[in-house]
C-alpha positions in Angstrom: -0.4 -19.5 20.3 0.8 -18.9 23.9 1.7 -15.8 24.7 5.3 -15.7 24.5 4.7 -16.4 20.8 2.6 -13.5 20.6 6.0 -11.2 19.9 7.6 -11.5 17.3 10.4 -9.1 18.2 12.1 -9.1 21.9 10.7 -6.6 24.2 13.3 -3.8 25.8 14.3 -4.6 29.3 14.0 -1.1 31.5 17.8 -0.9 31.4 17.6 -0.2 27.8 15.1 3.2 28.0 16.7 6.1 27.3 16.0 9.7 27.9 17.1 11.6 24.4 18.7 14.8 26.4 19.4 16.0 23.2 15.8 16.4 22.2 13.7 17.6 25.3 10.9 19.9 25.4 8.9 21.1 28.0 5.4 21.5 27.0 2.9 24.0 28.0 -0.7 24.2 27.1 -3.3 27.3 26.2 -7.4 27.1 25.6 -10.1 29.3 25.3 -12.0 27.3 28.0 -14.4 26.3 24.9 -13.0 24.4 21.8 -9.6 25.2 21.2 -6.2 23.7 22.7 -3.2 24.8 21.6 0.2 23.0 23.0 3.4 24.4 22.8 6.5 22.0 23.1 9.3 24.6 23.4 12.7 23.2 23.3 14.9 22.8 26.4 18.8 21.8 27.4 19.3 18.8 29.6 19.5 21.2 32.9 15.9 22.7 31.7 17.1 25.8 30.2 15.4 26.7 27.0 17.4 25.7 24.0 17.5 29.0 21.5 19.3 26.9 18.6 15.7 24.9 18.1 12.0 26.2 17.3 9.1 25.7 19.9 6.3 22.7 18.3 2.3 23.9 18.2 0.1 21.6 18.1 -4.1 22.3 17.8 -6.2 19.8 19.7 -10.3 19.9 19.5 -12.7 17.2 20.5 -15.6 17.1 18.0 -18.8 15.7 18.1 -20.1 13.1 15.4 -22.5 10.5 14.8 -20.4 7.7 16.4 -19.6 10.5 19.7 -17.1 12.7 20.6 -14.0 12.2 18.5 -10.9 13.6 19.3 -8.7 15.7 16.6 -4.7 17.1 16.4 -2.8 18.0 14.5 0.4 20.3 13.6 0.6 23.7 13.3 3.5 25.0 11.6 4.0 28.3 13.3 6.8 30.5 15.5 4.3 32.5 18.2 0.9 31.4 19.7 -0.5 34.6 17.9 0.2 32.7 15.0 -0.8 29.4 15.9 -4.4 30.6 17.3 -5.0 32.4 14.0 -4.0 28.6 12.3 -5.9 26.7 14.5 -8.8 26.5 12.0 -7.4 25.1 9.5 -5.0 22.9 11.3 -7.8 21.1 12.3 -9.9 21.3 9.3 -6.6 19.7 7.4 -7.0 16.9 9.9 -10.8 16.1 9.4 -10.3 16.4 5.9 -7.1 13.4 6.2 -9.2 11.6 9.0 -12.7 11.5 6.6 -9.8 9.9 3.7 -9.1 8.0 5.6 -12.4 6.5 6.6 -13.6 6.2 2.8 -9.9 4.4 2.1 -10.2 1.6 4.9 -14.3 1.8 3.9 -13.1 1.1 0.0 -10.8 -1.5 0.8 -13.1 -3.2 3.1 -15.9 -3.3 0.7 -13.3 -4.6 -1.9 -11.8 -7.5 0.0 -12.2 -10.8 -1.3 -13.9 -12.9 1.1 -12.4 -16.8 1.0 -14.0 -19.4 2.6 -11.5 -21.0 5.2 -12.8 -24.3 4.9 -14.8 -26.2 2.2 -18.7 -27.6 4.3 -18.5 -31.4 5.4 -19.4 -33.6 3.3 -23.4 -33.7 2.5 -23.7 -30.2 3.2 -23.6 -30.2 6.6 -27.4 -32.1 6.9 -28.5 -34.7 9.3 -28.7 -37.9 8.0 -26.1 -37.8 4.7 -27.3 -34.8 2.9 -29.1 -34.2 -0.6 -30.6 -37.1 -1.8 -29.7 -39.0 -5.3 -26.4 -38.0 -4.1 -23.7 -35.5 -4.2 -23.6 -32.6 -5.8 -22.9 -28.7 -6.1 -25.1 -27.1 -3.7 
């Protein structure tokens, strides 16, 4: 396969990009210099004017360590003031180990219950030097 094959849909030119006005947000970021990030996406107007008509986004982000390294966790945090999204932090992320362990066992499950297929059947005689098993074919 060449790599123009490689897509199967057509790849947006630069022309084509487009800033959603409609939907910006300036984003502004809190820690406690220890464990806990908290970002705050509060919505602005095209001229960078907050926007009072939509809510401000929180989002908890922690980097945790495990047996494969440090793995980094987010997640949502459905709140209206940072007070409140510090005091949800915990379980924000605690939510999101609990989805990301799921789903490790899931891909784990479905790995362990795939149904390995041979792509192609041995040549003939086994694959051995000299013509194989001896009184003839068989099932190996």
């Amino acid at each position: 396969m060449s790599s123009d094959e490689s897509h199967d849909e057509p790849l947006q030119t630069i022309a084509e990009v487009k800033v959603e006005t409609n939907n910006l947000y300036r984003e502004e970021v809190f820690t406690d210099l220890r464990i806990a990030t908290i970002r705050r996406l509060v919505p602005v107007r095209a001229d960078g004017s907050p926007d009072p008509t939509r809510q401000a986004l929180y989002s908890a982000q922690t980097t945790l360590m495990s047996q494969a390294g440090p793995l980094p966790v987010e997640a949502p945090i459905d709140a209206t003031t940072l007070e409140e999204a510090a005091a949800k932090f915990p379980a924000a992320i605690q939510d999101a180990v609990d989805r990301l362990i799921e789903e490790a066992r899931e891909i784990r499950r479905r790995e362990s219950s795939r149904i390995v297929v041979p792509s192609a059947m041995p040549p003939a005689g086994g694959g051995m030097r000299g013509g194989g098993i001896i009184g003839g074919g068989g099932i190996l």
